[in-house]
Backbone as a chain_set.jsonl record, in Angstrom:
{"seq": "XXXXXXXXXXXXXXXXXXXXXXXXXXXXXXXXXXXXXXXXXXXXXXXXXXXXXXXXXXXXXXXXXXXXXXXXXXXXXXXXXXXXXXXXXXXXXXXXXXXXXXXXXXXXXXXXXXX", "coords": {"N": [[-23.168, 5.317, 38.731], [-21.401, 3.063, 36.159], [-21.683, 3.651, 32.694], [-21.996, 1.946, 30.181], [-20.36, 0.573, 27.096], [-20.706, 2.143, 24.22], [-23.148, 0.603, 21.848], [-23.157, -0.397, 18.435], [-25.44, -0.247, 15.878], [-26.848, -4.039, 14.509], [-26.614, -4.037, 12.248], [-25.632, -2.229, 10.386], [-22.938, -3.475, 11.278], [-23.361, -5.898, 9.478], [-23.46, -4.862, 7.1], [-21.019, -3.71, 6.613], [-19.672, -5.864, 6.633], [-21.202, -6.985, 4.126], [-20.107, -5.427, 1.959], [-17.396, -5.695, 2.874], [-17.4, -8.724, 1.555], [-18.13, -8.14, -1.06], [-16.452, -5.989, -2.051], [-14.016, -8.342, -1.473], [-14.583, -10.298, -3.922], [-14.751, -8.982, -6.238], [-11.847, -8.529, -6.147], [-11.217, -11.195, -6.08], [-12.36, -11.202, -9.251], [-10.443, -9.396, -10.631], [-8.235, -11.132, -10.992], [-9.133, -13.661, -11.61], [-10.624, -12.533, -14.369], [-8.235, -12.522, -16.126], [-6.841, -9.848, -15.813], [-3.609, -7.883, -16.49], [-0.5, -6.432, -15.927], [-0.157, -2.713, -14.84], [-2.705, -2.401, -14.452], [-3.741, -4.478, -13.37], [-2.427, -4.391, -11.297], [-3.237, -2.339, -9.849], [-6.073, -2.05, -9.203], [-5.901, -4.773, -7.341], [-4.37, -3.585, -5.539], [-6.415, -1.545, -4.992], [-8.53, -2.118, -4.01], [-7.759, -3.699, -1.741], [-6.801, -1.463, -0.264], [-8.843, -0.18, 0.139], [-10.525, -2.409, 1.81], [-8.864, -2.551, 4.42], [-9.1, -0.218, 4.905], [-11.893, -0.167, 5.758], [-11.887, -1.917, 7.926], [-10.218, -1.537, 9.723], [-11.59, 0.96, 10.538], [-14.227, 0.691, 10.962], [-14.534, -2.277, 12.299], [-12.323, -1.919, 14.328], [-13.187, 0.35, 15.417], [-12.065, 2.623, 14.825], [-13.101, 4.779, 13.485], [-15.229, 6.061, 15.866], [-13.065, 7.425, 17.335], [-11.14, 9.341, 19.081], [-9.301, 12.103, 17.471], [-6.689, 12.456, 18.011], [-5.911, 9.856, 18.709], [-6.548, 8.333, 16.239], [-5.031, 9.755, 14.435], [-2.182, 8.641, 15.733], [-2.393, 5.938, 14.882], [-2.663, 5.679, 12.231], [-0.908, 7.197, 11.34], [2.41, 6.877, 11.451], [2.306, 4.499, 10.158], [1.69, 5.434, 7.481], [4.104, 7.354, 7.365], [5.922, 5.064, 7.147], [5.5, 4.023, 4.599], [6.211, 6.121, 2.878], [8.863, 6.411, 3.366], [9.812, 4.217, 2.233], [8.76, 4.368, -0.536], [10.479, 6.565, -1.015], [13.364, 4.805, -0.66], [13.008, 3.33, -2.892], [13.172, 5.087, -5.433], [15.562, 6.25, -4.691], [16.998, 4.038, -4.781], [17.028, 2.563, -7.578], [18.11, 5.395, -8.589], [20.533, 4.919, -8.049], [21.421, 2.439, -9.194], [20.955, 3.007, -11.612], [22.792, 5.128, -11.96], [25.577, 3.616, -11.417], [25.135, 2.083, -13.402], [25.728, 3.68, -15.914], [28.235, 4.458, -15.114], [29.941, 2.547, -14.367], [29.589, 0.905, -16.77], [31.102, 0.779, -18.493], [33.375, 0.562, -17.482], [34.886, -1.368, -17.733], [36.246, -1.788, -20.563], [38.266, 0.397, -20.187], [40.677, 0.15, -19.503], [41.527, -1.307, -22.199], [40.758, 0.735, -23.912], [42.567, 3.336, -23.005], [45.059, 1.735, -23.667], [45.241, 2.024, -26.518], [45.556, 4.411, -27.007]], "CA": [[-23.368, 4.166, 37.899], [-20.734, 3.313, 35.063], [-21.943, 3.567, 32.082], [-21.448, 0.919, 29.424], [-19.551, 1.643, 26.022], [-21.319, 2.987, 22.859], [-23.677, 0.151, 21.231], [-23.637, 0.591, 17.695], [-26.695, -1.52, 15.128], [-25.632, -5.089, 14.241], [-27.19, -3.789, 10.912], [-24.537, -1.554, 10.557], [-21.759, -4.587, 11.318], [-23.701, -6.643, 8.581], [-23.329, -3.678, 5.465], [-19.934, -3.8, 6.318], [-19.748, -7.501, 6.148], [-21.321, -7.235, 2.837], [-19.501, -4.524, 1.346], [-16.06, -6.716, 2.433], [-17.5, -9.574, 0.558], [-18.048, -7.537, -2.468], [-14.611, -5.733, -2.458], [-13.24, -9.542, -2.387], [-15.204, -10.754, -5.284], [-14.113, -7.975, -6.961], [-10.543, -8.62, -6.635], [-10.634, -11.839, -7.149], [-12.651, -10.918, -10.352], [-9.535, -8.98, -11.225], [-7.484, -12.413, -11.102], [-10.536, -14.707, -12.769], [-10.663, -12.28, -16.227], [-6.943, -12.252, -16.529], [-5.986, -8.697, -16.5], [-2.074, -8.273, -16.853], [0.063, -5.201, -16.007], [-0.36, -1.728, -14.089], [-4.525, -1.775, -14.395], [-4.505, -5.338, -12.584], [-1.771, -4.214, -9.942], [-3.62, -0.77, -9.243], [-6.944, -2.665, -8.981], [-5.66, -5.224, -6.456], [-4.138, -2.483, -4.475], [-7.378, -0.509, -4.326], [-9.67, -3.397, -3.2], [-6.891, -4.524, -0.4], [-6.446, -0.448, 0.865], [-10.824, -0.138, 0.684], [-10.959, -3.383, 2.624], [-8.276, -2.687, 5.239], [-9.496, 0.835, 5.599], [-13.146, -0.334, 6.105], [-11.556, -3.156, 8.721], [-10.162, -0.201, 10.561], [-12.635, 2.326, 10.731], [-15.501, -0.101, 11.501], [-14.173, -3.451, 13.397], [-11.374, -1.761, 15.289], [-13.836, 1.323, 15.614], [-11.512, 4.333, 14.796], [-14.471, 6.149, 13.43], [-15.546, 6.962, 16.552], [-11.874, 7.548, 18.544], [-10.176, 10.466, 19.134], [-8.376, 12.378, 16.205], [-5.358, 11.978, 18.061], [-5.144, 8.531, 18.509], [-5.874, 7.914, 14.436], [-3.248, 10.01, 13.949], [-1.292, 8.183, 16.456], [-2.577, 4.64, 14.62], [-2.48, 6.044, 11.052], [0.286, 8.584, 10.638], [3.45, 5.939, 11.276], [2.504, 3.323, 8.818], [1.755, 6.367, 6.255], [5.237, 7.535, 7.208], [6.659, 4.382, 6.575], [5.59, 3.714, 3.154], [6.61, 7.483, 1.82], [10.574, 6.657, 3.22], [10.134, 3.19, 1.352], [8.961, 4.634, -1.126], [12.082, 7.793, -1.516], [14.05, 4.427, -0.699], [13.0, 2.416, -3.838], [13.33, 6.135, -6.171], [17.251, 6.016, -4.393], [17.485, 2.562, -5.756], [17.044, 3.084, -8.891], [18.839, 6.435, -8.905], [21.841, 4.181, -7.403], [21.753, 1.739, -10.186], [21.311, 3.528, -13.053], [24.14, 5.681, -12.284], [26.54, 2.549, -11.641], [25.113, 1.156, -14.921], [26.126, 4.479, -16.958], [29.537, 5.03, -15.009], [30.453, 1.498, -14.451], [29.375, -0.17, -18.11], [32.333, 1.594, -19.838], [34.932, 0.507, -16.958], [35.61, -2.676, -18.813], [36.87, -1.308, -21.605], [39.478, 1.639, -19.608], [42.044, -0.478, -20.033], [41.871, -1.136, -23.246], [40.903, 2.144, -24.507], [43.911, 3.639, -22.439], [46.257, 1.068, -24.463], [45.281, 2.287, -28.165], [46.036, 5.636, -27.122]], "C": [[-22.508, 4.308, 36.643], [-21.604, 3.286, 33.805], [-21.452, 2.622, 30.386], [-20.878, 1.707, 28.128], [-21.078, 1.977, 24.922], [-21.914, 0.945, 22.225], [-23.735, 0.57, 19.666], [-24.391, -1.254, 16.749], [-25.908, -2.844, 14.64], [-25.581, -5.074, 12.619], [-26.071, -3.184, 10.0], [-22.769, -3.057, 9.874], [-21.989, -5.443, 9.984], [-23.51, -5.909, 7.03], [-21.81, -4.093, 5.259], [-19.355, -4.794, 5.774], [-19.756, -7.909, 4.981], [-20.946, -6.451, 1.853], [-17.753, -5.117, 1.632], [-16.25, -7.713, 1.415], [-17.453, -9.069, -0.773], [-17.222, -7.269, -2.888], [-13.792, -7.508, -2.719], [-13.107, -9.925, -3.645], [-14.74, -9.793, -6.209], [-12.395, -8.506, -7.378], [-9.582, -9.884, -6.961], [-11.22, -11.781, -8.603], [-11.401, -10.242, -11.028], [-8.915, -10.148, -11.939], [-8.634, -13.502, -12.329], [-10.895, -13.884, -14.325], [-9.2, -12.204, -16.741], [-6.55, -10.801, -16.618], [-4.694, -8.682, -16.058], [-1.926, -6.684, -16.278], [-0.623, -4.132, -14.853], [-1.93, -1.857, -13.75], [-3.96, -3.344, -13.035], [-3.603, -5.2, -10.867], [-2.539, -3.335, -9.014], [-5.123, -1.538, -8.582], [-7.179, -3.304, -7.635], [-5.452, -4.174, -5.359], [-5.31, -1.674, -4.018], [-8.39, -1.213, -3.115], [-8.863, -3.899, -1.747], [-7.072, -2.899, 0.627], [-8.085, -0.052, 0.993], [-10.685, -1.06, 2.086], [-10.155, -3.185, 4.155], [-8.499, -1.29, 5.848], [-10.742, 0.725, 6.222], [-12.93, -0.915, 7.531], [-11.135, -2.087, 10.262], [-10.974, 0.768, 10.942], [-13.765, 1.812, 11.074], [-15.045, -0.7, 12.494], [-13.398, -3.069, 14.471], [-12.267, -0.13, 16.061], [-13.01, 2.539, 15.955], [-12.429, 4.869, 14.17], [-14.766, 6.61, 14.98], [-14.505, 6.879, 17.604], [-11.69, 9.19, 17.939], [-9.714, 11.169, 17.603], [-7.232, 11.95, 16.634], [-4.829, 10.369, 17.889], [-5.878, 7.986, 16.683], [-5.183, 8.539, 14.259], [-2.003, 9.16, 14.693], [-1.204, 6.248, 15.671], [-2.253, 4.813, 13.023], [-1.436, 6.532, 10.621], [2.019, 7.488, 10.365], [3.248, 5.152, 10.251], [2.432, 4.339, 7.662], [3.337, 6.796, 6.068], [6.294, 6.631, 6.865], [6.919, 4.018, 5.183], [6.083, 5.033, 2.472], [7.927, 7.221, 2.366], [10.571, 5.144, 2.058], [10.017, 3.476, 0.138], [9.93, 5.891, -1.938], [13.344, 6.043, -1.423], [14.313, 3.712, -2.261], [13.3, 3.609, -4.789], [15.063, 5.573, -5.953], [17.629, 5.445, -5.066], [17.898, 2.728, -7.092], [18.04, 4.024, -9.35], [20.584, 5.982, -9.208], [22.375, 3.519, -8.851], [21.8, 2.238, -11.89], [22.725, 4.37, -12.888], [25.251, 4.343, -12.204], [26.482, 2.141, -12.985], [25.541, 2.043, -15.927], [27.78, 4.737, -16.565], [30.309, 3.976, -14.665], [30.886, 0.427, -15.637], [30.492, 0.005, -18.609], [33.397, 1.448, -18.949], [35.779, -0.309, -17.433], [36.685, -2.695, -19.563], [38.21, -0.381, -21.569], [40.211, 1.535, -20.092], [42.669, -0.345, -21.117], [41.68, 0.239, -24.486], [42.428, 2.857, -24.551], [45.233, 2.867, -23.277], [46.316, 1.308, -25.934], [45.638, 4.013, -28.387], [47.32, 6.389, -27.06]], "O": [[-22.623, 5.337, 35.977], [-22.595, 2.619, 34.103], [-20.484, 2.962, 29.706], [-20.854, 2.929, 27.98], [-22.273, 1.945, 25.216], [-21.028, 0.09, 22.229], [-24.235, 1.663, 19.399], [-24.148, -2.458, 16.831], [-24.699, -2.861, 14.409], [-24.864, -5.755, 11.886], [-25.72, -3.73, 8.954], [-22.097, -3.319, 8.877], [-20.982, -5.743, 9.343], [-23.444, -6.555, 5.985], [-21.344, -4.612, 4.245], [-18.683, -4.796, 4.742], [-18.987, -8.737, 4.492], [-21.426, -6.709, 0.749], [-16.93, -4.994, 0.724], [-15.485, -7.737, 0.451], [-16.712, -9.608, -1.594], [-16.79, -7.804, -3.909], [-13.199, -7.859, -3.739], [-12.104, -9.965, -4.358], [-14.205, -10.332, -7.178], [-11.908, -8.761, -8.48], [-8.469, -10.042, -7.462], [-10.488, -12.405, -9.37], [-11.304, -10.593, -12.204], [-8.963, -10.275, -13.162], [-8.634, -13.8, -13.524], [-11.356, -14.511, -15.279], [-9.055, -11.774, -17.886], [-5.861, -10.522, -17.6], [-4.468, -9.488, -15.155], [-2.859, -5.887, -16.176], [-1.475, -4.548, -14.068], [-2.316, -1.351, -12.696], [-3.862, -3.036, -11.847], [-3.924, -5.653, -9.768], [-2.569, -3.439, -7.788], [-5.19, -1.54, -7.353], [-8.054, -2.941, -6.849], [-6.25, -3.963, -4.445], [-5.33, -1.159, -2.9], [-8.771, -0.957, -1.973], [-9.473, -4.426, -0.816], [-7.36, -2.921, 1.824], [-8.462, 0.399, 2.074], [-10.724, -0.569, 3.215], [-10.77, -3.644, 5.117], [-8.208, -1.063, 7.022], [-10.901, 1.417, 7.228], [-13.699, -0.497, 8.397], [-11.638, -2.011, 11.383], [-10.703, 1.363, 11.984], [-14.503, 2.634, 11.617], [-14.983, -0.122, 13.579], [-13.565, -3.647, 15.545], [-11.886, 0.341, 17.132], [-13.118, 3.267, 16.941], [-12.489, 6.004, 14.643], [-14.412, 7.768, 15.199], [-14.802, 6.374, 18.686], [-11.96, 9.84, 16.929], [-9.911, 10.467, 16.611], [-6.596, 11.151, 15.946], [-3.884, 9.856, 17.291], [-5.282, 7.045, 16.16], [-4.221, 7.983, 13.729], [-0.912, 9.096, 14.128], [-0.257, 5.484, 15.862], [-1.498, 3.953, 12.57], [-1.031, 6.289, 9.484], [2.602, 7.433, 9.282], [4.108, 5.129, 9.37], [3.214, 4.069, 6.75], [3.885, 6.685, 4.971], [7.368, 7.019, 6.404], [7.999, 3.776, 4.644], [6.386, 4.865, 1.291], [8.635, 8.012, 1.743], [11.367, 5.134, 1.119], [10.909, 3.059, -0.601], [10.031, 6.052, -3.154], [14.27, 6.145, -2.227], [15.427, 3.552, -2.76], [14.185, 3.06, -5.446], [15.674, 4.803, -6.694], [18.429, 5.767, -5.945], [19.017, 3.0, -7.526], [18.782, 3.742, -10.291], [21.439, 6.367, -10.005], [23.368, 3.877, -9.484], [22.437, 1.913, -12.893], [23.646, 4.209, -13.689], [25.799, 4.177, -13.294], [27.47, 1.882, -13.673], [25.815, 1.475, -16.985], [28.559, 5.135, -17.431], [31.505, 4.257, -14.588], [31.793, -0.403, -15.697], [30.873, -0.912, -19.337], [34.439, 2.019, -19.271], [36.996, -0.194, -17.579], [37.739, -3.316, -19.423], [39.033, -0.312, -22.482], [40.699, 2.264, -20.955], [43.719, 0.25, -21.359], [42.293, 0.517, -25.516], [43.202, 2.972, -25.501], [46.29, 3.471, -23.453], [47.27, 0.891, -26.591], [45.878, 4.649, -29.413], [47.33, 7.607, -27.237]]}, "num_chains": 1, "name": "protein.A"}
């Protein structure tokens, strides 16, 4: 006789439910008092990676899978954002040096001609 999958409480499904709603309210509470700058970016960001970790680990039910396959569901998108983020560092690195060894090409010329 097969045995059916894993039942789990609908009680359970309903916390979660109301622990998404809350994280919302929350972040749009960020937006509805006006905060500005790094606090209201970091904020947003926490309430979106709670909610999308909860969404995962409950609804799609990687809590109870394998280790391998969350590493197999988890580990790529983690690896993507740590090259995006060495790419956006690069960036930067890129442009500031152009902007210190480029700003002063303008001028070569005429430097070079008073000398």
């Amino acid at each position: 006789m097969a045995q059916e999958g894993q039942q789990h409480p609908i009680s359970m499904y309903l916390w979660i439910w109301g622990l998404l709603f809350v994280l919302s309210a929350l972040s749009y509470t960020v937006d509805y008092l006006a905060f500005q700058g790094i606090l209201r970016w970091s904020l947003i960001l926490l309430f979106m990676f709670l909610k999308a970790g909860l969404i995962v680990a409950v609804f799609m039910h990687m809590m109870w899978e394998r280790l391998a396959i969350v590493y197999a569901v988890l580990v790529p998108p983690l690896v993507i954002l740590v090259l995006i983020a060495l790419m956006a560092l690069e960036g930067d690195y890129i442009f500031a040096v152009r902007e210190t060894f480029f700003s002063s090409w303008q001028n070569f010329f005429t430097i070079a001609e008073h000398h």
